[in-house]
C-alpha atoms as an extended CHARMM CRD file, in Angstrom:
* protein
*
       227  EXT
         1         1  UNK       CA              0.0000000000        0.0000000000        0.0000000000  PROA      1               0.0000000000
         2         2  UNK       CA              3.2520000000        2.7000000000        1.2620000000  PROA      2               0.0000000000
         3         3  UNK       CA              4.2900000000        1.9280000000       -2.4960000000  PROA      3               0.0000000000
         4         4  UNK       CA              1.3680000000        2.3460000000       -4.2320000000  PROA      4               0.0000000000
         5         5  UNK       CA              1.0930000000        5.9410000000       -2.0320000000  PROA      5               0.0000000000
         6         6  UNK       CA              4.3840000000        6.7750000000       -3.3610000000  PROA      6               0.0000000000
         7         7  UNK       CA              3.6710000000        6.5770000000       -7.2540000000  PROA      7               0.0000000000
         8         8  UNK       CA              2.0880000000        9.9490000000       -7.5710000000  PROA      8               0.0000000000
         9         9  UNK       CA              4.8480000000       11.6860000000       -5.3530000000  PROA      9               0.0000000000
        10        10  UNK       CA              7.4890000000        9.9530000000       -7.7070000000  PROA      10              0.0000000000
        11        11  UNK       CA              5.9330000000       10.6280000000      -10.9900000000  PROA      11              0.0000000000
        12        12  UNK       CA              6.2330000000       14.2070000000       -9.9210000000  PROA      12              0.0000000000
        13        13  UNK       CA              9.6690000000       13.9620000000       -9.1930000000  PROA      13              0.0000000000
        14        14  UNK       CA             10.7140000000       12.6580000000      -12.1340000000  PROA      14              0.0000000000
        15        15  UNK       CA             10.7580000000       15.6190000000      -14.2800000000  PROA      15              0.0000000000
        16        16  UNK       CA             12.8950000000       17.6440000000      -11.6300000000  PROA      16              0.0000000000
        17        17  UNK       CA             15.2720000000       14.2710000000      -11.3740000000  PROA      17              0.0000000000
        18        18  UNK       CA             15.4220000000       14.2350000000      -15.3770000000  PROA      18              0.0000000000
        19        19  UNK       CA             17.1840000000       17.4680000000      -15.7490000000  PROA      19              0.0000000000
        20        20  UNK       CA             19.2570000000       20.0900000000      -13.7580000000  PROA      20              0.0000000000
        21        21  UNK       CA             18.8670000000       23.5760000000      -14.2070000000  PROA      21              0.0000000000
        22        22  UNK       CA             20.9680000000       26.9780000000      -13.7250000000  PROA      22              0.0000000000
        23        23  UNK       CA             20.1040000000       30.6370000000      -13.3300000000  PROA      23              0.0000000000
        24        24  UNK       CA             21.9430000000       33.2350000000      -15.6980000000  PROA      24              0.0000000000
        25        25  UNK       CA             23.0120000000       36.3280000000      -16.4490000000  PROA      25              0.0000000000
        26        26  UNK       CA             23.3390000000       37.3270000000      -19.9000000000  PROA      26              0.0000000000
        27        27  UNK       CA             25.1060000000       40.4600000000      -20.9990000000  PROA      27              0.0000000000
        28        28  UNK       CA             25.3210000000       41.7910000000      -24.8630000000  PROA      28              0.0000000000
        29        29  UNK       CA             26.6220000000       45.0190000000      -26.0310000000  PROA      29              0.0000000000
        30        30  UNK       CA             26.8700000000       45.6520000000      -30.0930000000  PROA      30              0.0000000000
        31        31  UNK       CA             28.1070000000       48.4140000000      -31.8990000000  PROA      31              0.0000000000
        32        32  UNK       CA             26.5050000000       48.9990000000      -35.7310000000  PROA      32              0.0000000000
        33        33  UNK       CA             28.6440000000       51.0470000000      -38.3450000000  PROA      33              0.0000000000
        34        34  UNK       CA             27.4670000000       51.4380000000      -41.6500000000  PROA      34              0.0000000000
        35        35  UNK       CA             29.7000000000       51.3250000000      -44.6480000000  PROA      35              0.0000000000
        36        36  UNK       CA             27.5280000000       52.1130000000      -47.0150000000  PROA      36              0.0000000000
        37        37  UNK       CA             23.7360000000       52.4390000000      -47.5540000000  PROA      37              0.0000000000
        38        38  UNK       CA             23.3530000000       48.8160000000      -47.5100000000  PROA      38              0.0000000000
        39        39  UNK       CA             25.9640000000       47.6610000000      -45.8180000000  PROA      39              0.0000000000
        40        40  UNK       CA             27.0580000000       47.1790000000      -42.1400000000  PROA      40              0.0000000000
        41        41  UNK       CA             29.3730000000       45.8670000000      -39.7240000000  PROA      41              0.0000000000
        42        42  UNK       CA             28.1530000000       45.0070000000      -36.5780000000  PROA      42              0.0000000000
        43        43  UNK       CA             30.7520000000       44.6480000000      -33.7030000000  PROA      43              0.0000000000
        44        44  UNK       CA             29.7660000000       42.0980000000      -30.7370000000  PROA      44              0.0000000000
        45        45  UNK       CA             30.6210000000       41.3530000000      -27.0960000000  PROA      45              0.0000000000
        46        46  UNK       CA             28.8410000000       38.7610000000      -24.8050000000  PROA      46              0.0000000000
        47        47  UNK       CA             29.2910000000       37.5300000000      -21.1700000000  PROA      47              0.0000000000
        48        48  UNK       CA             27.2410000000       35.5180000000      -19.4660000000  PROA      48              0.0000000000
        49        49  UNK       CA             27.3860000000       34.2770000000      -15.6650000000  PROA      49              0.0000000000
        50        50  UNK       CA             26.1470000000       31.5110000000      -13.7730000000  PROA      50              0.0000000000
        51        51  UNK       CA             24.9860000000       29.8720000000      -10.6810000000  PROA      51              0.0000000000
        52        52  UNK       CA             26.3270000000       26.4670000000      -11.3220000000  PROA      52              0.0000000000
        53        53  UNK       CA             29.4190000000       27.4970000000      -13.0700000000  PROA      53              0.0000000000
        54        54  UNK       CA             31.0100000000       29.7610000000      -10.5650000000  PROA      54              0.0000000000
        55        55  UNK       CA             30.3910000000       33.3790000000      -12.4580000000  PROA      55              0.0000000000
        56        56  UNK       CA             31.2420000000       34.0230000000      -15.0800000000  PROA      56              0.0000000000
        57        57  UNK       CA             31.9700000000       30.9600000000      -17.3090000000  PROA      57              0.0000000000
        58        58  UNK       CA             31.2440000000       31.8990000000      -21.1530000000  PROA      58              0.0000000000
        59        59  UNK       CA             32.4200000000       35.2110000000      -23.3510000000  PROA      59              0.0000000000
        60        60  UNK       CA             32.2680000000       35.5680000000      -27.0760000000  PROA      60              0.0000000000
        61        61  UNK       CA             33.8060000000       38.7380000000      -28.9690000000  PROA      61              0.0000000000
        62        62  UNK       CA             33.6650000000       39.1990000000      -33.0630000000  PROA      62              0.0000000000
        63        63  UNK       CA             31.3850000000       40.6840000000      -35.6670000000  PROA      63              0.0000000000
        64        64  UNK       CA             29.7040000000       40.2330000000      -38.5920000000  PROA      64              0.0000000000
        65        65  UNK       CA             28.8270000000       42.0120000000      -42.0030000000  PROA      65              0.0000000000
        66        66  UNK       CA             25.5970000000       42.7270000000      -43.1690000000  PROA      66              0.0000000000
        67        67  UNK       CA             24.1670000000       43.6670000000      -46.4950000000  PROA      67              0.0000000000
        68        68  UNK       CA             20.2540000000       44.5870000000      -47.9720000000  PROA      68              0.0000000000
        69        69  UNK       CA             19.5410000000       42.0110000000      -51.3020000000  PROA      69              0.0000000000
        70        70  UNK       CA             15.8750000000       43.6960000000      -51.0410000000  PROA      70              0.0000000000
        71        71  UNK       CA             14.1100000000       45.4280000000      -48.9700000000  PROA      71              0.0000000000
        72        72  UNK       CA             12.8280000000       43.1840000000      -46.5060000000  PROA      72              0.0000000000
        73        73  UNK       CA             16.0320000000       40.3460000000      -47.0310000000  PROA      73              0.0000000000
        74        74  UNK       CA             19.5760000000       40.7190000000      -45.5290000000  PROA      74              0.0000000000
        75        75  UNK       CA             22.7200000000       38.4080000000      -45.7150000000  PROA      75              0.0000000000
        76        76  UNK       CA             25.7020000000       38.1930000000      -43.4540000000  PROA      76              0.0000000000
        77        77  UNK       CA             28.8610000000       37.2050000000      -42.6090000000  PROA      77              0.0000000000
        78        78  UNK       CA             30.6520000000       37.1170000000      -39.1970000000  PROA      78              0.0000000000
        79        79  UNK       CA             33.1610000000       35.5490000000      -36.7450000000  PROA      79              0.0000000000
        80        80  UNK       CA             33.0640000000       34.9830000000      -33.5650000000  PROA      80              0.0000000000
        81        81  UNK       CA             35.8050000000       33.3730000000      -30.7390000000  PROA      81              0.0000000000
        82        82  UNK       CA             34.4210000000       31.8240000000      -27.9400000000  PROA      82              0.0000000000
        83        83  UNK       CA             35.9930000000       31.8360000000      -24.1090000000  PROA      83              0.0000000000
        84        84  UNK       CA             35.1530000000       29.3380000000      -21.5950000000  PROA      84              0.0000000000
        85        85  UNK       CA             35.7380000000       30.4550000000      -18.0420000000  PROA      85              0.0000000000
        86        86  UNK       CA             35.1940000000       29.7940000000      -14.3940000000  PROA      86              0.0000000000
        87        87  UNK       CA             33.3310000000       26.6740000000      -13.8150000000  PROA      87              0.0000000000
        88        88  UNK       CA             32.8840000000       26.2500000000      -17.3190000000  PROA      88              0.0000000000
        89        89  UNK       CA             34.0150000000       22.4050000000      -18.9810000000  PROA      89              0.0000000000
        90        90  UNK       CA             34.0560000000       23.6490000000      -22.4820000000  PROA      90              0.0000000000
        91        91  UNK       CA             36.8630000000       24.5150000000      -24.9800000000  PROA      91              0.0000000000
        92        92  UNK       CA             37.3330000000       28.0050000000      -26.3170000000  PROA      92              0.0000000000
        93        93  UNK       CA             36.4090000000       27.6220000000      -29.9300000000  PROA      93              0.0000000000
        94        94  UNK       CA             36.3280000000       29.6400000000      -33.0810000000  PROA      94              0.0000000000
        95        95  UNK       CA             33.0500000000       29.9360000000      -35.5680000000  PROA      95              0.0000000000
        96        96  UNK       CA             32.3490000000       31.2430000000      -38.9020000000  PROA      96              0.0000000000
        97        97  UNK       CA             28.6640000000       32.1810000000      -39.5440000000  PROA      97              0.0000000000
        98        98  UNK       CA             26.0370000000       33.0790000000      -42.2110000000  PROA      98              0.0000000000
        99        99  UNK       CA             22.6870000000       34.1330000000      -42.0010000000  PROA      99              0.0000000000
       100       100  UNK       CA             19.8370000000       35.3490000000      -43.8060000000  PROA      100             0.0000000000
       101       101  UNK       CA             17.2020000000       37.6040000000      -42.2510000000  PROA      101             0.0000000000
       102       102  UNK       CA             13.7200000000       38.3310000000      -43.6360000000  PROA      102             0.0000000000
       103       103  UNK       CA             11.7080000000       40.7490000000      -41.9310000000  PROA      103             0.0000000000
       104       104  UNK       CA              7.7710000000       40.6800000000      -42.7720000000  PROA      104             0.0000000000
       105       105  UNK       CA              5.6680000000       43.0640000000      -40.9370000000  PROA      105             0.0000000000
       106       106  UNK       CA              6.1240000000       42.6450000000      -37.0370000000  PROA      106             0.0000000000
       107       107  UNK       CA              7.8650000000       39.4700000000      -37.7350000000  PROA      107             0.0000000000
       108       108  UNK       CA             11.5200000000       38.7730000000      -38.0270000000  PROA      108             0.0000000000
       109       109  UNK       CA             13.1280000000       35.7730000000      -39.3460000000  PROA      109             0.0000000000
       110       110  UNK       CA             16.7740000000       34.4800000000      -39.4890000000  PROA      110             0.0000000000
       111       111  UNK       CA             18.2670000000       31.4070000000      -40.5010000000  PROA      111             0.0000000000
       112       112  UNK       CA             22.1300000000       31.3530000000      -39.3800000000  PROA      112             0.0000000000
       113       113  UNK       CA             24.9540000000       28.3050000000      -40.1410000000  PROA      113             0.0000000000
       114       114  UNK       CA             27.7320000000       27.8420000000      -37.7020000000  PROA      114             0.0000000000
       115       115  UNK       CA             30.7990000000       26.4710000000      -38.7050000000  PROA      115             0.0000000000
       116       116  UNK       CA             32.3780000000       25.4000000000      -35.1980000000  PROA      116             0.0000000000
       117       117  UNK       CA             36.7780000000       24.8610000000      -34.9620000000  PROA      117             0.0000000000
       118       118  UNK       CA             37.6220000000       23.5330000000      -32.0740000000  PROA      118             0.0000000000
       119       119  UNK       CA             41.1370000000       22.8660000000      -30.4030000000  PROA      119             0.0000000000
       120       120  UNK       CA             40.7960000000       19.0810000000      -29.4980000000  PROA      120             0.0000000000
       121       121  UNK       CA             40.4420000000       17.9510000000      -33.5780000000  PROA      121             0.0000000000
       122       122  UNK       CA             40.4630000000       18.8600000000      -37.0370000000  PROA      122             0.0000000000
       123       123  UNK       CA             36.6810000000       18.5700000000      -38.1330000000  PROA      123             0.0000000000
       124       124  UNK       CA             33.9380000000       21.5270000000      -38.8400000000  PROA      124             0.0000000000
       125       125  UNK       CA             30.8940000000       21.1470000000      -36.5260000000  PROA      125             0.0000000000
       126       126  UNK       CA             28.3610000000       22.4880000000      -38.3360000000  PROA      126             0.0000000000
       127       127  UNK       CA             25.3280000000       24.0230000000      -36.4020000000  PROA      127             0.0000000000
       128       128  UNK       CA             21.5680000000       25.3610000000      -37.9990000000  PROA      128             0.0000000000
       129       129  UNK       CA             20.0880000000       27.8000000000      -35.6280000000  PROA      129             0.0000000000
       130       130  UNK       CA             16.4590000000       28.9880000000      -37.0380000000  PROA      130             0.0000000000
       131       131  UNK       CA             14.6880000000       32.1930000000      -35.4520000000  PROA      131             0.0000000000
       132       132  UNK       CA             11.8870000000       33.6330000000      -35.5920000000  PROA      132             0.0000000000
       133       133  UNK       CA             10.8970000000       36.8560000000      -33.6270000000  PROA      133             0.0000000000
       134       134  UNK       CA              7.9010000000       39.0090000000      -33.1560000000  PROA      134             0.0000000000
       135       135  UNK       CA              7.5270000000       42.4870000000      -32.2120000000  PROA      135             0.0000000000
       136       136  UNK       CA              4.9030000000       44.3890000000      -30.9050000000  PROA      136             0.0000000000
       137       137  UNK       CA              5.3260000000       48.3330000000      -30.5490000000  PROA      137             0.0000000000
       138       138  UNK       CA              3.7610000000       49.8910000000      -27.7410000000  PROA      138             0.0000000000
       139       139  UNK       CA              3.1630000000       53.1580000000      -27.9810000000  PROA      139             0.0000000000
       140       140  UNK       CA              4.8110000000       56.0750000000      -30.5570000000  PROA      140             0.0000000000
       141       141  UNK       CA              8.6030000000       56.3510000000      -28.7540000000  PROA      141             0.0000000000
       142       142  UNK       CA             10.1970000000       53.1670000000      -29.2870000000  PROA      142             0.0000000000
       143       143  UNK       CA              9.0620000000       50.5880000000      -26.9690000000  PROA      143             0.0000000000
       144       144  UNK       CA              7.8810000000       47.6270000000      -28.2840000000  PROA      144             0.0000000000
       145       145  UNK       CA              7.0370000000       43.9370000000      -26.3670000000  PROA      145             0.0000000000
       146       146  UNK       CA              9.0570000000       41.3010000000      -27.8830000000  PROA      146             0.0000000000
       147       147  UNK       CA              9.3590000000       37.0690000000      -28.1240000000  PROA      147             0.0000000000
       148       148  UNK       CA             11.8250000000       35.2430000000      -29.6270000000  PROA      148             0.0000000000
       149       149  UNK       CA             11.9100000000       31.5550000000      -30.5280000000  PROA      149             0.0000000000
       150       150  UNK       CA             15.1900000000       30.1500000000      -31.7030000000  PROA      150             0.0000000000
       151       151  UNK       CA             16.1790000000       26.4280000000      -31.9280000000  PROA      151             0.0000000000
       152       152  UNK       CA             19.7160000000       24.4100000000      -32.3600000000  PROA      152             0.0000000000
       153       153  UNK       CA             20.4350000000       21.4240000000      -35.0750000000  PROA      153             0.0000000000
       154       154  UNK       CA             24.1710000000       20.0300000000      -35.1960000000  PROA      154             0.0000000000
       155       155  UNK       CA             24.5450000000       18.8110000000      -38.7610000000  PROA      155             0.0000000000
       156       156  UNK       CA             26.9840000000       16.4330000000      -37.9790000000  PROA      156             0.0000000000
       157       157  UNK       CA             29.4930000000       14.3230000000      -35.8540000000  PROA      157             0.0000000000
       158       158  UNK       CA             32.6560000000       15.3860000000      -35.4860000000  PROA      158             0.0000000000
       159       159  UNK       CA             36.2940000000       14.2210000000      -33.4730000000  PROA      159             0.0000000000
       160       160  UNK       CA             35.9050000000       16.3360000000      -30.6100000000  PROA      160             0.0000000000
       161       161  UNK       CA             32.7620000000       15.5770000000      -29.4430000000  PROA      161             0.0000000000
       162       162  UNK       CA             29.7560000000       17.5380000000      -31.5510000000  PROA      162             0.0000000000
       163       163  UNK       CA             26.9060000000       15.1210000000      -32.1760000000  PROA      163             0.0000000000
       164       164  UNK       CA             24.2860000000       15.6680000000      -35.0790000000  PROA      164             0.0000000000
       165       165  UNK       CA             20.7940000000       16.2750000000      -33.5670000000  PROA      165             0.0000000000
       166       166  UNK       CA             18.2650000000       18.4540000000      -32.0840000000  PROA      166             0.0000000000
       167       167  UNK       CA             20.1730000000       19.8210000000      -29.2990000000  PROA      167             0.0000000000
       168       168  UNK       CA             18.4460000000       22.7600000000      -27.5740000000  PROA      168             0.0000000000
       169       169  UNK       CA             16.0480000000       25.6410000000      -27.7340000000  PROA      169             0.0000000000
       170       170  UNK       CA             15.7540000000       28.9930000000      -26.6070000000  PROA      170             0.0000000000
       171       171  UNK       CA             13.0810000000       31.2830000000      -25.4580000000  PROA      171             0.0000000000
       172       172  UNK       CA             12.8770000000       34.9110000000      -24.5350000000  PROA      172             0.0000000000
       173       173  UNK       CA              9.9650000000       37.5930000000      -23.7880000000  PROA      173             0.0000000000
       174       174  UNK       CA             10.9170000000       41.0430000000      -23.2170000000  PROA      174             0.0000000000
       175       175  UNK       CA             10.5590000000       44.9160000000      -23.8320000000  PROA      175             0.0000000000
       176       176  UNK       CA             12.8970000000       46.8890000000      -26.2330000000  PROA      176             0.0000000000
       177       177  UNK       CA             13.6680000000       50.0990000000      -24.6420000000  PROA      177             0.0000000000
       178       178  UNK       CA             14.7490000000       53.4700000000      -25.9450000000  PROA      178             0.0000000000
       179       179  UNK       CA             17.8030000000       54.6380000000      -24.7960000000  PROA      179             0.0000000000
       180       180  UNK       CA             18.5700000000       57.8070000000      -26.2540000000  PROA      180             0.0000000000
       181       181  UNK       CA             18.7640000000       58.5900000000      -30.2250000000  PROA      181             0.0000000000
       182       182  UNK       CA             20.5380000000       55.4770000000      -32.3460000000  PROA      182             0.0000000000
       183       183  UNK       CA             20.7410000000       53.9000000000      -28.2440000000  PROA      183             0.0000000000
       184       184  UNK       CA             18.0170000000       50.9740000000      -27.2320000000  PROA      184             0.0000000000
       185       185  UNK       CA             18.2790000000       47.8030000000      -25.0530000000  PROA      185             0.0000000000
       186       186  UNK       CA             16.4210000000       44.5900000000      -25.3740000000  PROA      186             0.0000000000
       187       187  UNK       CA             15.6430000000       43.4960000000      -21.4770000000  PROA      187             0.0000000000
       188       188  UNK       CA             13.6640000000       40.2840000000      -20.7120000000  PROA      188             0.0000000000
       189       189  UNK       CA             13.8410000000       36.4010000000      -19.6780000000  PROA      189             0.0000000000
       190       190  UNK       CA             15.3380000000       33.9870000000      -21.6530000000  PROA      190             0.0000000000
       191       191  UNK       CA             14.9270000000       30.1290000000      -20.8590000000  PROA      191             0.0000000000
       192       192  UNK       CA             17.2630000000       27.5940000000      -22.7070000000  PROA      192             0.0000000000
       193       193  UNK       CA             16.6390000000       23.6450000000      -22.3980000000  PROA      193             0.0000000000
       194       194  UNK       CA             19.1740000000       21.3540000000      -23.7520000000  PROA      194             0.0000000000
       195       195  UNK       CA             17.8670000000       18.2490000000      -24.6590000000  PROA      195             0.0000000000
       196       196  UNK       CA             19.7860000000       14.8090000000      -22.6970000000  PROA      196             0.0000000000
       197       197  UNK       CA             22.3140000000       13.8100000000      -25.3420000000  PROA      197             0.0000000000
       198       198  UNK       CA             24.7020000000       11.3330000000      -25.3330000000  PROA      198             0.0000000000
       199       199  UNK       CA             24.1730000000        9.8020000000      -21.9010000000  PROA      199             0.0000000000
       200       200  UNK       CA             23.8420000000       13.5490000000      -20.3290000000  PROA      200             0.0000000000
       201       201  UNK       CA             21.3680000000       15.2870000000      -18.3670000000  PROA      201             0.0000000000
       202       202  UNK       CA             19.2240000000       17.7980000000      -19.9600000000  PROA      202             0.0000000000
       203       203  UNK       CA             19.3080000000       21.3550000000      -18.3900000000  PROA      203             0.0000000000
       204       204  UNK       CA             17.1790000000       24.0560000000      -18.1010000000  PROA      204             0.0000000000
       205       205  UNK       CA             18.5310000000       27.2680000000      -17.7040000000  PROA      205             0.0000000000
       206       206  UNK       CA             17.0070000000       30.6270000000      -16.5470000000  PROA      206             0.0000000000
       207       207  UNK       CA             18.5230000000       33.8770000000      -17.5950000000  PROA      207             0.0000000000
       208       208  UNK       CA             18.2040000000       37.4790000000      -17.0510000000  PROA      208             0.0000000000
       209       209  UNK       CA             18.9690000000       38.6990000000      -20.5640000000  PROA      209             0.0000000000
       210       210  UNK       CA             20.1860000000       42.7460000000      -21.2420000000  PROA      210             0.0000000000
       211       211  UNK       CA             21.2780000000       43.9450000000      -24.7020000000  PROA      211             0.0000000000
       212       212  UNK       CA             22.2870000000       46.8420000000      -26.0000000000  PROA      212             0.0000000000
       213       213  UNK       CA             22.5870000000       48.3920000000      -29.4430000000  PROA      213             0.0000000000
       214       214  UNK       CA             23.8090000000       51.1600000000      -30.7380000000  PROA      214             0.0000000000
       215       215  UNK       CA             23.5590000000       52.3720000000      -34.0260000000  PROA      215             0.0000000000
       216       216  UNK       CA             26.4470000000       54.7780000000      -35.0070000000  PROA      216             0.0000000000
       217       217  UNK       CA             25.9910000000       57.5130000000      -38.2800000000  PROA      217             0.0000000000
       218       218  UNK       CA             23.1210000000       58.9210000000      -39.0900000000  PROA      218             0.0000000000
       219       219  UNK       CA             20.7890000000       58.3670000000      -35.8470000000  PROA      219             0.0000000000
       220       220  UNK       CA             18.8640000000       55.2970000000      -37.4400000000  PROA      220             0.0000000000
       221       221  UNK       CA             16.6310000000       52.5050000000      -35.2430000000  PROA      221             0.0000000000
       222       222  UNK       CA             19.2070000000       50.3770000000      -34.2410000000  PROA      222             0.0000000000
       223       223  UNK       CA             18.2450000000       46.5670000000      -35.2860000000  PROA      223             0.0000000000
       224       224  UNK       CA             18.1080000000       43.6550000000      -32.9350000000  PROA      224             0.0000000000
       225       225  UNK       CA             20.8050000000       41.1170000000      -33.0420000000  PROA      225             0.0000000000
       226       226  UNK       CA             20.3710000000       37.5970000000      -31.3640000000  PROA      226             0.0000000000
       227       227  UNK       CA             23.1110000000       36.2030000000      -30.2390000000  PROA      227             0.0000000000
C-alpha cells in the first residue's frame, strides 16, 4: 500500500530528477557602423554568468557584415571566438557564420549556419540555428514587447565531441527600450533547455537577458541582433 502511495509523489519527481537547471546572467553590447547604404558591420561582445558554473563561465567577442539584397532580405557574414571560463568544462572555440534575415511586418526571421573549430580535432561542426521573432510596438517612442523563438540542429558528428541532432532551444519575452537617439536595449527572460544527449542530463537554464545596441551615423533605429 506505502508503495502504491508513493507513485504519484514519484511521478512528480521525475521531471525535476530528469534534468538540472541553472540561473543566468546574460550580458550583450553591439556596436553597428554602416559602410555604405546597404551595408554594415556590426561589432559584438557577450558575457554571461552563472549559478552552477562559478560566475562568469562563457564570453564571445567578433562581428559580422551585413548587407540589404531587397528590402525586406539581408545576408551576413561574421566571426566569432568563444571563451570558456570559471566553472565552465568547455573549450574556447572559433566559428564562422552566415545568415539570412527576412523581416515581414512585425515578424523577423533568421536562418544562421555555424561552422564550429575547435582545439581538441580537425573537423567543422556544423550548427543550424532557425529564429523567428515578433515584435509588438507599444506606444509612438520606441518601446515595443518582444518574443523570440530560436532552436539548435548540429549537422553532424565530429572528433571532438559535436553530435548531429536536435540539441536545444531557446526562449525569450521582453521589452525593447529606448535609450537615447541610435541607443536601445532589449531586457527580458530567456529560458534555454538542452535536450539529454549522449548519456547527459538535460538542463534548463534561466537567464536574465540585457542587450544593447547602438547604431552609429546617421541616428537610425538600431536593429536587434540575437546572439
Amino acid at each position: 500500500m506505502r508503495s502504491i502511495l508513493l507513485v504519484p509523489f514519484l511521478l512528480l519527481a521525475a521531471p525535476a530528477l530528469a534534468q538540472q537547471e541553472d540561473s543566468q546572467i546574460w550580458f550583450q553590447a553591439n556596436g553597428q557602423v554602416p559602410l555604405d547604404d546597404n551595408l554594415r558591420l556590426t561589432l559584438e561582445g557577450i558575457m554571461r554568468w552563472s549559478d552552477r558554473q562559478d560566475g562568469l563561465f562563457h564570453t564571445e567577442i567578433g562581428g559580422i557584415v551585413s548587407t540589404k539584397i531587397a528590402d525586406n532580405v539581408e545576408i551576413g557574414f561574421g566571426y566569432r571566438h568563444v571563451g570558456a571560463h570559471g566553472g565552465s568544462t568547455a573549450d574556447d572555440e572559433d566559428r564562422l557564420r552566415q545568415h539570412i534575415v527576412v523581416t515581414l511586418g512585425r515578424f523577423t526571421t533568421r536562418l544562421r549556419v555555424d561552422e564550429r573549430f575547435h582545439p581538441d580535432g580537425d573537423e567543422i561542426g556544423f550548427r543550424i540555428r532557425p529564429l523567428v521573432r515578433y515584435s509588438h510596438p507599444v506606444g509612438s517612442k520606441g518601446y515595443a514587447l518582444f518574443a523570440v523563438h530560436e532552436s539548435f540542429f548540429m549537422a553532424n558528428d565530429t572528433d571532438w565531441g559535436q553530435r548531429a541532432g536536435y540539441d536545444r532551444v531557446r526562449h525569450t519575452l521582453g521589452v525593447t527600450v529606448p535609450m537615447a537617439k541610435g541607443i536601445s536595449a532589449d531586457i527580458g527572460y530567456l529560458n534555454q533547455y538542452r535536450f539529454a544527449r549522449n548519456g547527459g542530463r538535460a538542463q534548463m537554464d534561466h537567464a536574465f537577458s540585457y542587450q544593447i545596441t547602438l547604431a552609429l551615423g546617421g541616428g537610425k533605429k538600431p536593429k536587434p541582433e540575437e546572439e
